[in-house]
C-alpha positions as CSV (number, residue, x, y, z in Angstrom):
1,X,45.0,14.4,50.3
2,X,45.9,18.4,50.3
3,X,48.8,18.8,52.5
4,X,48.2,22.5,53.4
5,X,48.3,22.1,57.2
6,X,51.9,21.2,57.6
7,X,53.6,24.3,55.3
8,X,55.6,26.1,57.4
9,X,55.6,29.8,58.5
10,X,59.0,29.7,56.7
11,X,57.8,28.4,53.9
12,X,54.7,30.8,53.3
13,X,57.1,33.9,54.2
14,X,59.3,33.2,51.4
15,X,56.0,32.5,48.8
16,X,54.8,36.0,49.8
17,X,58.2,38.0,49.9
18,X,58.5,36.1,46.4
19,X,54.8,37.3,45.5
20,X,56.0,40.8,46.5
21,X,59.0,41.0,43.9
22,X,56.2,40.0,41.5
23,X,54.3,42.8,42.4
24,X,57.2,45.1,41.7
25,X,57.2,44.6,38.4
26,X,53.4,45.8,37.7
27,X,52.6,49.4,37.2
28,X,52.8,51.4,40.3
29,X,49.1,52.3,39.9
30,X,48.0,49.1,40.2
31,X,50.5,47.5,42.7
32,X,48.5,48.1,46.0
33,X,45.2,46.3,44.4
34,X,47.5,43.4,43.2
35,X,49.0,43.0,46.8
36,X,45.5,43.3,48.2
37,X,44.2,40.6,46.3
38,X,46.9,38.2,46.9
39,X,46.6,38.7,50.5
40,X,42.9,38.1,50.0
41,X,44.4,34.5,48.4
42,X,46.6,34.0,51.3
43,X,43.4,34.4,53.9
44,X,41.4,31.9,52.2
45,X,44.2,29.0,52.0
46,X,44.8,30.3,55.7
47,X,41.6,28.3,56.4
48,X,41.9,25.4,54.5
49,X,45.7,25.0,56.8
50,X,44.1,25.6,60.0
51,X,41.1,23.9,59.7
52,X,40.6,19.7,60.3
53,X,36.8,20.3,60.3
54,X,35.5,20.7,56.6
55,X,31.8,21.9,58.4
56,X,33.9,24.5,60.3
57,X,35.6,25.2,57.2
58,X,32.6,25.6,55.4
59,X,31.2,28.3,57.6
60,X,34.2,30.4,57.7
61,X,34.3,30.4,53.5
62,X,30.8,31.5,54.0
63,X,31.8,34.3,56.2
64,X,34.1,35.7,53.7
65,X,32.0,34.8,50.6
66,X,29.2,37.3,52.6
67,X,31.6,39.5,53.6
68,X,32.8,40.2,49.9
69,X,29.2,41.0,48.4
70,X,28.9,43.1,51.3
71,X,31.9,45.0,50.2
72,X,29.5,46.7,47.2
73,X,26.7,47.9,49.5
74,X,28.6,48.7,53.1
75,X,31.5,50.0,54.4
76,X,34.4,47.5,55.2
77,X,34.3,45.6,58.5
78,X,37.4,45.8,60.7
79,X,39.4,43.2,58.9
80,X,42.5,44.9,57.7
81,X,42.5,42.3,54.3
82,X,38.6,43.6,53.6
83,X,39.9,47.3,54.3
84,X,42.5,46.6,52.0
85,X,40.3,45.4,49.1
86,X,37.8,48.5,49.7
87,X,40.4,51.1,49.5
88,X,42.6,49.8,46.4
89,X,40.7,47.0,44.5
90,X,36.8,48.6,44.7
91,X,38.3,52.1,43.0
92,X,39.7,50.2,40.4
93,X,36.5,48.7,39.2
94,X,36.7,44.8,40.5
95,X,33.6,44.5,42.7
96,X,33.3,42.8,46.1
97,X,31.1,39.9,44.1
98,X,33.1,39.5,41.2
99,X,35.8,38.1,44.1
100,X,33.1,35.8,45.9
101,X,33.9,33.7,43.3
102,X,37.3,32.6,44.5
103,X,35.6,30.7,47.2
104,X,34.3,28.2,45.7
105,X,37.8,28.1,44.1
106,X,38.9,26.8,47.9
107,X,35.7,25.2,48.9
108,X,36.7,22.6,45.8
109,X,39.1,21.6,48.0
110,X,37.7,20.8,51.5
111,X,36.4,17.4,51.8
112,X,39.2,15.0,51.5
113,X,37.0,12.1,51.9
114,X,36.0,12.6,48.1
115,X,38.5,12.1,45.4
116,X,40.6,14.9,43.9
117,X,39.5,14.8,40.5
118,X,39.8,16.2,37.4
119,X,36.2,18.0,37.7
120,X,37.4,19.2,41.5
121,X,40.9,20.2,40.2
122,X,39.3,22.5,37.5
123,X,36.7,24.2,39.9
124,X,39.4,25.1,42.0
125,X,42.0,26.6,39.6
126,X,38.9,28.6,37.7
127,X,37.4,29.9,41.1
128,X,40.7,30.7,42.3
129,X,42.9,31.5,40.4
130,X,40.8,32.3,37.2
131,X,39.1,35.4,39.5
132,X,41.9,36.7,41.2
133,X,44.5,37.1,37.7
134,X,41.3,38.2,36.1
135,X,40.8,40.6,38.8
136,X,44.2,41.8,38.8
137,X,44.1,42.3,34.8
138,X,41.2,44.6,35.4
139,X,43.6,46.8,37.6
140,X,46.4,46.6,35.1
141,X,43.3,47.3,32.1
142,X,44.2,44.0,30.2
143,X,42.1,41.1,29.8
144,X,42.5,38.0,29.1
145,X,44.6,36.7,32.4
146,X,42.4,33.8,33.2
147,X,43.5,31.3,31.8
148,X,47.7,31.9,33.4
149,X,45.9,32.1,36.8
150,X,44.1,28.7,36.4
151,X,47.9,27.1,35.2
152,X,49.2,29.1,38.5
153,X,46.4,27.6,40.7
154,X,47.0,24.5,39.3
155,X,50.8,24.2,39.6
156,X,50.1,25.6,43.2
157,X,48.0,22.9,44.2
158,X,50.3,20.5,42.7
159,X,53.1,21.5,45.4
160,X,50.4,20.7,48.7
161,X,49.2,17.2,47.4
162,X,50.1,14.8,49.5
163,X,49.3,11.5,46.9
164,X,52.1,10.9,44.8
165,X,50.1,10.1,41.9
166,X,47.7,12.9,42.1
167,X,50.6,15.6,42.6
168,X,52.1,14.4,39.5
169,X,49.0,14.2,37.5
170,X,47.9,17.9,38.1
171,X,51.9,19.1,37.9
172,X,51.7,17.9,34.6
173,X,48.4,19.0,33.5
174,X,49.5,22.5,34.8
175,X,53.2,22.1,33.3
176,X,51.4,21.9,29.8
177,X,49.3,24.9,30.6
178,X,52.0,27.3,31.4
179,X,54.1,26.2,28.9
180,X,51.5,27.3,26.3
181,X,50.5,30.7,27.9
182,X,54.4,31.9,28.5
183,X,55.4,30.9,25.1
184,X,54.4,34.2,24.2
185,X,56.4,37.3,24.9
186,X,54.7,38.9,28.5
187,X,53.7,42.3,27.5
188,X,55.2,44.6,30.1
189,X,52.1,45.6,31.8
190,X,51.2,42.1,33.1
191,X,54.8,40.7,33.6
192,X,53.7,40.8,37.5
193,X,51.1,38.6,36.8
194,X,53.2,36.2,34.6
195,X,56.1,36.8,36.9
196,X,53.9,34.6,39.3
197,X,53.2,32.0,36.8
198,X,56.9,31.8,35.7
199,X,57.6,30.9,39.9
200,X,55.1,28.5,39.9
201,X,56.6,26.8,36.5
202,X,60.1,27.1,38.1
203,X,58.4,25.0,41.1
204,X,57.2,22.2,38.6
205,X,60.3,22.2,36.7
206,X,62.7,22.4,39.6
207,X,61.4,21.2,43.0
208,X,64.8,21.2,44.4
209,X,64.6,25.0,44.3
210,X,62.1,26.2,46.9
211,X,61.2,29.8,47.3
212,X,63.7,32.2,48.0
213,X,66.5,30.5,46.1
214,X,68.4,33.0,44.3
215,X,67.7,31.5,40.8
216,X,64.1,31.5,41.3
217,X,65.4,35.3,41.8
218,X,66.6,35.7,39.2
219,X,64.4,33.8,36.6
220,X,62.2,36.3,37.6
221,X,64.3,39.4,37.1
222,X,64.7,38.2,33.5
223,X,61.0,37.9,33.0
224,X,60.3,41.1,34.4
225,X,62.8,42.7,32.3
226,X,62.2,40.6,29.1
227,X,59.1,39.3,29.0
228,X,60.0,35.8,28.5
């Protein structure tokens, strides 16, 4: 049912030059920890594409969920995404086990043998993207970012969902979502945040334009500068 494995290299290198413009727009201060963290988001879905087994799946989650806890009590291992997270997230007060979270954010998603459910669907977008915008709104010192990174996480799955019916169902469950959160004004410290969200709308609303199109370029360049 999840249609991670056959994204192309192409395809995730124009998500995370995309993710990067994002990034741009938060405060400088915070911008390393913000990159850190999405690249801790791109690991974990790197396992879910490369992985057919859900036990081998299972035990590399594990590894990282171990690895993050570890992150409050012990130096980094040589991973350069942990080394990342030690040196620019830790300082700014988001601790190794208030990321562990995230995953069971992905582990929501490893058995396709079950059904993709509304209970599943939910787990995943609070786990995932609930902890990460959370955790990137402590950096920025706002709260309150939760709930934009579970309608991110949402509209995200929606795009790798290989049933017709279930990739609609969640792209308009998340659809409703973000259009509630953004119909507020962004204040500017976050705009990176809901620059990301604002992408993942564009995705719902218009599929034809993948990343990288220049419009999705420039939606965003009015966001960052408006806030809407």
């Amino acid at each position: 049912m999840i249609d991670a494995a056959t994204i192309p290299s192409s395809a995730i290198e124009a998500v995370m030059r995309e993710q990067a413009l994002a990034v741009g727009y938060a405060p400088a201060s915070a911008r390393d920890g913000f990159a850190a963290l999405l690249d801790l988001d791109h690991q974990l879905a790197s396992i879910l594409q490369s992985t057919t087994e859900p036990m081998i799946g299972q035990m590399r989650l594990t590894w990282w969920y171990e690895a993050l806890e570890k992150l409050d009590h012990a130096p980094a291992p040589a991973h350069p995404v942990l080394q990342r997270l030690a040196d620019s997230v830790l300082p700014g007060g988001v601790r190794g086990a208030d990321l562990a979270p995230m995953i069971e954010g992905w582990e929501a998603l490893l058995d396709d043998a079950e059904a993709l459910d509304d209970e599943r669907i939910a787990r995943h977008a609070e786990a995932r993207g609930g902890v990460l915008f959370a955790s990137v709104g402590r950096l920025l010192g706002q709260s309150g970012t939760a709930p934009l990174g579970e309608g991110w996480a949402k509209a995200d799955l929606a795009q790798h969902v290989s049933d017709e019916a279930t990739r609609t169902r969640i792209g308009v469950a998340a659809l409703l979502d973000l259009d509630a959160i953004l119909a507020s004004k962004s204040p500017k410290p976050v705009r990176g945040l809901s620059g990301l969200a604002i992408l993942a709308r564009e995705s719902l609303c218009h599929p034809d334009r993948l990343p990288g199109h220049p419009m999705r370029a420039a939606r965003l360049a009015w966001h960052g500068l408006t806030g809407r």
